[in-house]
Structures are given as structure tokens and as C-alpha cells.
C-alpha positions in Angstrom: 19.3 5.2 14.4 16.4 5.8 11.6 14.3 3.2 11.1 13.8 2.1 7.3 10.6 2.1 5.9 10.1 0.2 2.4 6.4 1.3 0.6 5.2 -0.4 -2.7 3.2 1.2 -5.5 5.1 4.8 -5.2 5.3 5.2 -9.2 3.1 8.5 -8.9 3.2 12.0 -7.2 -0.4 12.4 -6.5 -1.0 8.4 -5.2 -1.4 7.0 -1.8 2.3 5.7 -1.9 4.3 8.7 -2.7 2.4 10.6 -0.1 2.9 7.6 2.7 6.7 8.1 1.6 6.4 11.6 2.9 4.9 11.6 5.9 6.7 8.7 7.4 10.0 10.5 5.8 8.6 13.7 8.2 9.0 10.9 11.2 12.5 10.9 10.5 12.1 7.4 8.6 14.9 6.5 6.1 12.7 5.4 3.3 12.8 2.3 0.1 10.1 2.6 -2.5 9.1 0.6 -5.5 6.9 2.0 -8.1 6.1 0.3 -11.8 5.7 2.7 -14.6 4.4 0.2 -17.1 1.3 -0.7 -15.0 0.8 3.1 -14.9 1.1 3.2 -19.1 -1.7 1.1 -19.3 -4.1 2.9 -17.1 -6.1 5.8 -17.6 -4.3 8.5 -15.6 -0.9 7.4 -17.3 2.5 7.1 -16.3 5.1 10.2 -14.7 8.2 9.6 -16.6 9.6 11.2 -13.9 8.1 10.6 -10.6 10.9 8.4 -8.9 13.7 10.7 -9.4 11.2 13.7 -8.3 10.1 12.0 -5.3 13.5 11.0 -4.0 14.3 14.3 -4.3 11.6 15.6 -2.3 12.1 12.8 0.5 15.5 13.4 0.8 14.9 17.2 1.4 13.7 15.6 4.7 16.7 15.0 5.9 16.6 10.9 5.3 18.0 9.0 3.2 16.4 7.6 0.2 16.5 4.7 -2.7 14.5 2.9 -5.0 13.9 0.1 -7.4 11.2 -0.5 -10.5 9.4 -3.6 -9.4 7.3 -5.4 -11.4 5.5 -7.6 -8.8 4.2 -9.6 -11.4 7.6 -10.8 -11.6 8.0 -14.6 -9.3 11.3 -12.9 -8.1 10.2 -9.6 -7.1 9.6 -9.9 -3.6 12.7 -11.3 -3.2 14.4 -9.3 -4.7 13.1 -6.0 -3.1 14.3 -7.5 0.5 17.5 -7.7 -1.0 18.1 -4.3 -2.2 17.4 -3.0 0.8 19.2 -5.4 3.6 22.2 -4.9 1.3 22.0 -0.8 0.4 20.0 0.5 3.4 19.9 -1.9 6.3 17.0 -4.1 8.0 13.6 -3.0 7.3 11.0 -2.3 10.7 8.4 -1.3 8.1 6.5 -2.8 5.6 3.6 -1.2 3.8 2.1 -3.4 0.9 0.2 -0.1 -1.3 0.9 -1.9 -4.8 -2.0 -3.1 -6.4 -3.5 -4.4 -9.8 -6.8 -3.4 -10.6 -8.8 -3.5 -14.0 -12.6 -3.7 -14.4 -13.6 -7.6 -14.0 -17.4 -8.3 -14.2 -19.5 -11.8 -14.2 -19.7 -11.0 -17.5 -16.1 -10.2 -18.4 -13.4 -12.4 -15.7 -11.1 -14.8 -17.2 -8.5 -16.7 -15.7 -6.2 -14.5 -16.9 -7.2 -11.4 -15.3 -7.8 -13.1 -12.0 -4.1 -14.8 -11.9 -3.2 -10.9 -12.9 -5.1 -9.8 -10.0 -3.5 -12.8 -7.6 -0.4 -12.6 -8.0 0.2 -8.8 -7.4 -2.4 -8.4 -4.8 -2.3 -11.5 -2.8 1.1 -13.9 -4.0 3.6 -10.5 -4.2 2.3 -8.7 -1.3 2.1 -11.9 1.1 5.7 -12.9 0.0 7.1 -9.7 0.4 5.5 -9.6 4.1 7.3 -13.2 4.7 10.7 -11.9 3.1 9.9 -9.1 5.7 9.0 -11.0 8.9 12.9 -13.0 7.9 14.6 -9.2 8.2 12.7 -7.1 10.2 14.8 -5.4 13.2 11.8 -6.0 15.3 13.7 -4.3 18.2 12.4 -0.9 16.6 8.6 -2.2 16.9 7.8 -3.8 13.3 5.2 -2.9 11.7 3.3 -4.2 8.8 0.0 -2.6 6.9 -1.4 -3.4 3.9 -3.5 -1.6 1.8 -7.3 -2.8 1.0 -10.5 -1.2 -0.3 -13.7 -2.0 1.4 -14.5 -5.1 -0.2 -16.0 -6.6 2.9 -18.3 -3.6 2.9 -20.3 -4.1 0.2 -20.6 -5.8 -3.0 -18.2 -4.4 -6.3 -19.4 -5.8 -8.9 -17.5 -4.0 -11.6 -14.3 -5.1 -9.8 -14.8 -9.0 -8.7 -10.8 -10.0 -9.2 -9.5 -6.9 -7.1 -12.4 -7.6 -4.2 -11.7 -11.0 -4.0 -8.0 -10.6 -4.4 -8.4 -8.2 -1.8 -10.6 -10.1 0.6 -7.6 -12.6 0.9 -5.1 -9.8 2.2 -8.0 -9.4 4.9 -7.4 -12.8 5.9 -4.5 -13.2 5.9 -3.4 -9.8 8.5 -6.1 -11.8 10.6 -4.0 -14.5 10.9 -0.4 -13.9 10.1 -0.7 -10.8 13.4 -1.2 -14.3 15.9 1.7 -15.7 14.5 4.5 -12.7 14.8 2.9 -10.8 17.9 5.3 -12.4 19.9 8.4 -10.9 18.3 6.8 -7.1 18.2 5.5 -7.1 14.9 2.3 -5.8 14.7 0.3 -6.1 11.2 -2.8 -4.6 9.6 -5.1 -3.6 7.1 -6.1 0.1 6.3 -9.6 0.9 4.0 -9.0 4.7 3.0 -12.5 4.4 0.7 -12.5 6.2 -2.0 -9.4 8.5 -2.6 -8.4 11.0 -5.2 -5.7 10.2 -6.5 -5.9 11.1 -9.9 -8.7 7.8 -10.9 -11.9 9.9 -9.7 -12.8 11.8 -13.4 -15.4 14.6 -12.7 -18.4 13.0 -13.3 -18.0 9.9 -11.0 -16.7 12.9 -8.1 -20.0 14.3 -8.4 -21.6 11.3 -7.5 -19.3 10.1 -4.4 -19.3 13.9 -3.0 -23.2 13.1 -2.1 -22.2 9.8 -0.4 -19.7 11.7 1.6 -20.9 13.6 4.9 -17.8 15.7 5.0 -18.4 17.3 2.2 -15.4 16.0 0.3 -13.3 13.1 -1.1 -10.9 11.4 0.6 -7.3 12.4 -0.1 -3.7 10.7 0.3 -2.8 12.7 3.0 -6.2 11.4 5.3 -4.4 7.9 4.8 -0.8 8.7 5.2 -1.4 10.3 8.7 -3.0 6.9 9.7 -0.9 5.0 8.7 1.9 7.2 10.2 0.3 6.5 13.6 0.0 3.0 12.9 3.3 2.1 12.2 4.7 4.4 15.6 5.3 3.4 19.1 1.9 4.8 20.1 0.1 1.9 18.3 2.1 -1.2 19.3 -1.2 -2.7 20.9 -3.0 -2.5 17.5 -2.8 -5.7 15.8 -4.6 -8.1 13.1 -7.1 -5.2 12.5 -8.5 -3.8 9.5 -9.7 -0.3 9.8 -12.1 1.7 7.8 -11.2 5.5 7.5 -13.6 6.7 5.3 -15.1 9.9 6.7 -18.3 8.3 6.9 -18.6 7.1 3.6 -22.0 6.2 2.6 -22.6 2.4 0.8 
């Protein structure tokens, strides 16, 4: 029987999401992915029209089985409503991976309320709620596993991003904690830092000046993620739990 995967923020081709898709599709996963094209509008590398119907395509040419919703998890319901879909289409979940994220620049100079409650409630409220939603399905018989996305913020400082780091600092606190509270019924649950990954947000000039900070030579890429996580979330790493891990090829602050 094919364990279900269901992966958030898969909206584009070239992001970390659509490429997790893949590679846990390759493991034979049967796989549920949300994306939101109107977040996508509104940000400099634009939306793909397209994208869901071409990525199911492509994941189902794997031999799995494939759906998906648009999820806005700005939404109160959307959490809900994800678990939902997929108990009722595909079957119980055994894993979770929280990839969607809001991000805008947010200084000392420039936060407002606003932006931080923007920032909260996809990052921290959606993503925690969905994990809970989770933990009430999961068929933890199959090892269920959890892992949400962050981005160094514990690191170093990011001052042009304050509402995604702190936003993002919570999700680090809360693997910590919520891993004690499921370990007894097989779930495992953590945090992955790819660094900085090109996924279509690095513009040439700002490459040129990570490259020097990377001692590999070159940027991280989707891929160098998905492969980690698709170890994470396999029988191989059931004693891996409440961790966040930084896989940054040496990424230099």
C-alpha cells in the first residue's frame, strides 16, 4: 500500500515544493499538493498559469497517483479543509511537509501589524493547524512523518525580513516541542534549513554575491532539499526527531 504524501506551496515548477513532490513521487509515494497562484501574482517571479495541471502530470508519470487543491492558507478554514480533501479522495496521510510560506520585505522601518498577521497566519497559524489536522489522521502504522520548512533565522540576523524570521523562529519551536508529544505514536517531526535556494527569487546580481559565500562553488538547488527530506521522511530516519537541520553546503554568514 503507497503511502500518501500531502506537500504545501507546490504552485511552481522550479520551487522547493514541486521538486519535493517528485522525489517522494520516485519513492513510490501517492502524492496531495496545494499551491496558491495569487500569492505567486504578487511576487516578482510571477505566477505559472499552468503549473498544477503540468506537475500532476509529471507525478503521475511516476506511476502514483496524484491530486490537488488551490489553497489560500490565509484562509481560517484552509487547514481544515486540505485534511479533508485528502482523507475523503486519497486516504490517510503518513506525511506532512509544511513548504508554504509568506514572505515580503519587513524592516524596523517598514513592519505593520498588518504584514506581521500576514506573515503569522500562513507561516505559523496555517502550518501548525495543518500539522494538528495531521497528527488526528495520520496512519502512523506507516512511520509518520512531519517536516517543515524554515530559513536560518536562528543563524543570523535578517534584517530586511523581520516578520518571516520571527514567523519562522516559532515553527522552530514548536517541532521542538510538538516531536515530545507524538513520539510515542511513531510520528517523527522536523525542521529542514536548505539556505539559500534558487528557485527562481535569486536575480543575477544578488547570485554573484551568495556564490562567494558558498564553498561549493554553487547555489543551493531544490533538488539538494528534496533528497533530504526524502530520507527524512523514510524508514531509515525514524530515530530523527524534534531536530532542525541546516543543509547549506557550508554556507558562509
Amino acid at each position: 500500500m503507497s503511502r500518501i504524501a500531502v506537500v504545501t506551496g507546490a504552485s511552481r515548477l522550479d520551487g522547493m515544493g514541486a521538486s519535493i513532490c517528485l522525489k517522494l513521487a520516485d519513492q513510490g509515494c501517492d502524492i496531495f499538493f496545494t499551491g496558491f497562484r495569487g500569492y505567486d501574482r504578487n511576487m516578482p517571479w510571477g505566477a505559472e498559469e499552468e503549473s498544477f495541471e503540468k506537475l500532476e502530470g509529471l507525478i503521475r508519470e511516476k506511476g502514483v497517483k496524484c491530486q490537488w487543491e488551490e489553497i489560500d492558507f490565509m484562509s481560517e478554514d484552509g487547514p481544515e479543509r486540505v485534511m479533508n480533501i485528502v482523507t475523503e479522495t486519497m486516504g490517510k496521510p503518513s506525511i506532512l511537509i509544511n513548504n508554504a510560506a509568506y514572505s515580503t520585505e519587513t524592516t524596523i522601518d517598514s513592519l505593520t501589524g498588518l504584514e506581521l498577521d500576514r506573515h503569522y497566519t500562513v507561516n505559523v497559524r496555517s502550518a501548525c493547524m495543518l500539522t494538528i489536522k495531521f497528527f488526528e489522521v495520520c496512519e502512523s502504522s506507516a512511520g509518520g512523518r512531519v517536516i517543515f520548512l524554515t530559513s536560518g533565522q536562528s543563524l543570523g540576523p535578517m534584517p530586511n525580513e523581520l516578520a518571516y524570521a520571527v514567523t519562522k523562529s516559532s515553527v522552530e519551536a514548536f517541532v521542538k516541542s510538538a516531536a515530545t508529544s507524538v513520539a510515542s505514536k511513531g510520528i517523527t517531526i522536523n525542521a529542514v534549513n536548505p539556505g539559500p535556494t534558487q528557485t527562481g527569487w535569486i536575480v543575477e546580481e544578488f547570485k554573484e554575491e551568495l556564490l562567494g559565500r558558498f564553498p561549493m562553488g554553487r547555489l543551493g538547488i531544490p533538488e539538494d532539499t528534496a533528497k533530504l527530506i526524502a530520507f527524512l521522511v523514510s524508514s531509515e530516519a525514524q530515530w530523527i526527531t524534534g531536530q532542525v537541520i541546516h543543509s547549506e553546503g557550508g554556507f558562509i554568514r
